[in-house]
Backbone as numpy.savetxt, mean C-alpha at the origin, in Angstrom:
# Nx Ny Nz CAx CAy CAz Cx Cy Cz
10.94 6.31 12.18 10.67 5.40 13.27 9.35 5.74 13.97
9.09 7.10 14.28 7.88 7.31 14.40 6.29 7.08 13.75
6.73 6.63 12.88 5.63 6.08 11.83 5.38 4.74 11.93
6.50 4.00 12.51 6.10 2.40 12.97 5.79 2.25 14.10
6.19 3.15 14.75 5.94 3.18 16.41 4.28 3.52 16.42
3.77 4.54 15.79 2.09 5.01 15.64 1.38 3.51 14.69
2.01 2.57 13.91 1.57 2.02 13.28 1.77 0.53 14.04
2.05 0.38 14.83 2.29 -0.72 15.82 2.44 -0.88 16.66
1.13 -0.72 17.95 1.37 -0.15 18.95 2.14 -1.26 20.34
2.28 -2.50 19.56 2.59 -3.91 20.39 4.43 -3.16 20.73
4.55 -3.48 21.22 6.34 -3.79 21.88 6.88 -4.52 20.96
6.07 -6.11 21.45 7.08 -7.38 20.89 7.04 -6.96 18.99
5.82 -6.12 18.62 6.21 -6.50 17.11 6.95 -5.12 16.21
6.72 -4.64 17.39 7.32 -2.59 17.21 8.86 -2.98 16.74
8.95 -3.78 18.00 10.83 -4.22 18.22 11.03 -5.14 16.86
10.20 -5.82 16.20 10.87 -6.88 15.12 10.71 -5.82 14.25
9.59 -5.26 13.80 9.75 -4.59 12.76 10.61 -3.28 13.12
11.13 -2.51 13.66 12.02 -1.72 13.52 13.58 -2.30 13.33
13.53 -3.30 13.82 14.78 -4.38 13.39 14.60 -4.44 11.85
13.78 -4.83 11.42 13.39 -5.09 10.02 14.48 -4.08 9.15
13.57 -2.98 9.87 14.11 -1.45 8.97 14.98 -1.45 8.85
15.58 -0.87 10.14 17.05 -0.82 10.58 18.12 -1.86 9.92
17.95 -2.87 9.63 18.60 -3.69 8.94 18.72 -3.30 7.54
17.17 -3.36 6.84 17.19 -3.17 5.80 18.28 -1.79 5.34
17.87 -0.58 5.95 18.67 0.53 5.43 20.67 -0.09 5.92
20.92 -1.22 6.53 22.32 -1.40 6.90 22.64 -1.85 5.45
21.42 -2.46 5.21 21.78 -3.26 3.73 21.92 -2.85 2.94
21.23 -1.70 2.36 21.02 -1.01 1.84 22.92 0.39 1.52
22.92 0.75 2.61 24.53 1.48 2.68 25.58 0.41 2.41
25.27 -0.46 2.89 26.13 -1.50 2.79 26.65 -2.06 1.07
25.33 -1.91 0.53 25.59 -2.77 -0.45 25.39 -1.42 -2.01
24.88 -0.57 -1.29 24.24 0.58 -1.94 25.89 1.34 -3.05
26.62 1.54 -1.85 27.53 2.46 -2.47 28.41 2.08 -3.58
28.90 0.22 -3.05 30.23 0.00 -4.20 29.14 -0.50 -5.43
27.55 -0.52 -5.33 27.32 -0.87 -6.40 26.98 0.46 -7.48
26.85 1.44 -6.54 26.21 2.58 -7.32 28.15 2.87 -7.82
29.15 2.90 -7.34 30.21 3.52 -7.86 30.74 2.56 -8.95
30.26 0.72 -8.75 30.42 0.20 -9.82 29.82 0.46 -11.45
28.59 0.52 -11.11 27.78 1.25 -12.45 28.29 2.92 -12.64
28.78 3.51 -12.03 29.39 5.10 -12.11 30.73 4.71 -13.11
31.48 3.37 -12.57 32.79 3.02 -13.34 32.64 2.74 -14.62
31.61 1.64 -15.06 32.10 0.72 -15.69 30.74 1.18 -16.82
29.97 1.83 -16.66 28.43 2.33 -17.21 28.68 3.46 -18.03
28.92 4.32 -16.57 28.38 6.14 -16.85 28.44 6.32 -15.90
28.42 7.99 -16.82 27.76 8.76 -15.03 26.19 8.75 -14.02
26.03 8.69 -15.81 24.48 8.37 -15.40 23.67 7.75 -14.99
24.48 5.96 -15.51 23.71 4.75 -14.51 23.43 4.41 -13.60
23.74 5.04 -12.51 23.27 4.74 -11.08 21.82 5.90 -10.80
21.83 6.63 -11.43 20.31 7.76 -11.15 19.60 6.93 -12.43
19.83 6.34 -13.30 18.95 5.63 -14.15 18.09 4.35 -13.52
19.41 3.71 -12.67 18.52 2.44 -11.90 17.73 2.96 -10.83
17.93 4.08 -10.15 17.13 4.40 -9.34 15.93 4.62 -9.30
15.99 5.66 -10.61 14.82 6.13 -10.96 13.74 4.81 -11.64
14.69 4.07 -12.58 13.42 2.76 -12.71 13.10 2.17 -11.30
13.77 1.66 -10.70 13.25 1.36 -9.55 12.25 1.98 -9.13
12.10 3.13 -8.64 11.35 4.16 -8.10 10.20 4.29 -9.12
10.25 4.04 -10.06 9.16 4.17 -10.78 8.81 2.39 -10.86
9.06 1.67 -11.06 8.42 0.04 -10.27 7.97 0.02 -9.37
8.61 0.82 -8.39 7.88 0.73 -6.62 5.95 1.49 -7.49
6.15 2.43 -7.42 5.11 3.33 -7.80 3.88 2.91 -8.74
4.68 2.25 -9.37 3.70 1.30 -10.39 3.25 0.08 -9.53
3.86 -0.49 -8.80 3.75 -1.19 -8.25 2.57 -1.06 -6.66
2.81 0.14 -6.55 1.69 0.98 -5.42 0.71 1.18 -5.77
0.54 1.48 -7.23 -0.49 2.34 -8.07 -1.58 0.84 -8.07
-0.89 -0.34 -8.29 -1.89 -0.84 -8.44 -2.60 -1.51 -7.96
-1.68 -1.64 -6.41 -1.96 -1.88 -4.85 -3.01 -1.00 -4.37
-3.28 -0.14 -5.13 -3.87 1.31 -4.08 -5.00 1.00 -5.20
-4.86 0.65 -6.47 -6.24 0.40 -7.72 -7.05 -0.93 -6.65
-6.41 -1.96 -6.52 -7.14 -3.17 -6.18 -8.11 -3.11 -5.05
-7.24 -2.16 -4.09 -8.03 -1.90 -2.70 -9.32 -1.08 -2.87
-9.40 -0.07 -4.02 -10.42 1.03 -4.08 -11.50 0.34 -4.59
-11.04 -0.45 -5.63 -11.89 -1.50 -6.35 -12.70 -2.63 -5.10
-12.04 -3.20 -4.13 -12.40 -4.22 -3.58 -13.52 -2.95 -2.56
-12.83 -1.92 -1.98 -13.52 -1.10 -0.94 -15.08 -0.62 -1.91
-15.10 -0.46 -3.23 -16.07 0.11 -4.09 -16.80 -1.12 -4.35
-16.38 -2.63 -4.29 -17.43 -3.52 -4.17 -17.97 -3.56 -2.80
-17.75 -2.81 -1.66 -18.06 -3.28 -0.18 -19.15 -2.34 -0.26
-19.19 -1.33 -0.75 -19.83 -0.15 -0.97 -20.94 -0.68 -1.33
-21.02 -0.73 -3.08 -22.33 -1.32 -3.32 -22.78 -2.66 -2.83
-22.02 -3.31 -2.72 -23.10 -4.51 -1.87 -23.66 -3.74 -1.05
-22.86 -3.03 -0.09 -24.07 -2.57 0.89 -25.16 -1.53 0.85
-24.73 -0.90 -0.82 -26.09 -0.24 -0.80 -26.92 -0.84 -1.59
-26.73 -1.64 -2.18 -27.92 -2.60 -2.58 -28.21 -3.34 -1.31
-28.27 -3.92 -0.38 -28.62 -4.01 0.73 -29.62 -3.58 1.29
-28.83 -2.11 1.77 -29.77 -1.10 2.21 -30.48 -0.45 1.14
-30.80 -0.86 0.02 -32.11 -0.42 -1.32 -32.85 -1.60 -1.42
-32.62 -3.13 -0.50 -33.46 -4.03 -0.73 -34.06 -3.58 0.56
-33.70 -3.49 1.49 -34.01 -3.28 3.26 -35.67 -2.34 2.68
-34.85 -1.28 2.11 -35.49 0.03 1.80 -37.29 -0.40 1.27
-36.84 -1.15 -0.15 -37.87 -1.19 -0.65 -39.04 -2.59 0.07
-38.34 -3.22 0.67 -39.00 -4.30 1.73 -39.69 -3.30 2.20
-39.66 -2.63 2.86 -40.20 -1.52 4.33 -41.23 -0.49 3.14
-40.62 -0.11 1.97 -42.07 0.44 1.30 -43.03 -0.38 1.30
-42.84 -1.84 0.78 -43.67 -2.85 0.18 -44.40 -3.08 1.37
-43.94 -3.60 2.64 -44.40 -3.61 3.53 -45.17 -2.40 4.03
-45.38 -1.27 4.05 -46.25 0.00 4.50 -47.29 -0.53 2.89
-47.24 -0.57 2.20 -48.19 -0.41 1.06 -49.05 -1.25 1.50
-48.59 -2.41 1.76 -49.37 -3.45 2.29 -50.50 -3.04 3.25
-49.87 -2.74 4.05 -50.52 -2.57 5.23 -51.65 -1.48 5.60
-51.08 -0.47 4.84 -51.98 0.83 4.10 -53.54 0.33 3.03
-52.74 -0.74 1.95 -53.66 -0.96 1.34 -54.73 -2.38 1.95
């Protein structure tokens, strides 16, 4: 909770999104246990740490390429702006040459 509270410093939207959470994890116990003991029944023992773990590895894959797109988009912000500042640059040589010569 402290992590939404530093990440949202509004009241009105602190309060929806910690509702959010809070819900979500109700849903989560709620719906979590008779399904994990259903796949424990009717599966294995093993099927309920099997779905997890794919899950958990979807989330991740799923981050991985959330976190690729942004570096990519932040690494085009980059060079635009240093080509920018290498046109700025060489304007301001061209311009002294000039003026020199």
């Amino acid at each position: 909770m402290c992590l939404v509270a530093e990440q949202f410093p509004d009241d009105v939207v602190r309060s929806k999104v910690m509702g959010i959470i809070l819900g979500s994890m109700a849903v989560g116990v709620l719906m979590g246990y008779p399904f994990g003991s259903l796949l424990y029944d009717f599966v294995g023992k093993m099927a309920p740490f099997i779905v997890i773990s794919v899950a958990v590895l979807l989330n991740g894959g799923m981050f991985y390429n959330l976190s690729l797109y942004v570096c990519v988009c932040m690494f085009s912000q980059i060079q635009d702006s240093l080509m920018m500042s290498l046109h700025c640059l060489c304007n301001l040589k061209i311009h002294t040459l000039i003026q020199e010569g």
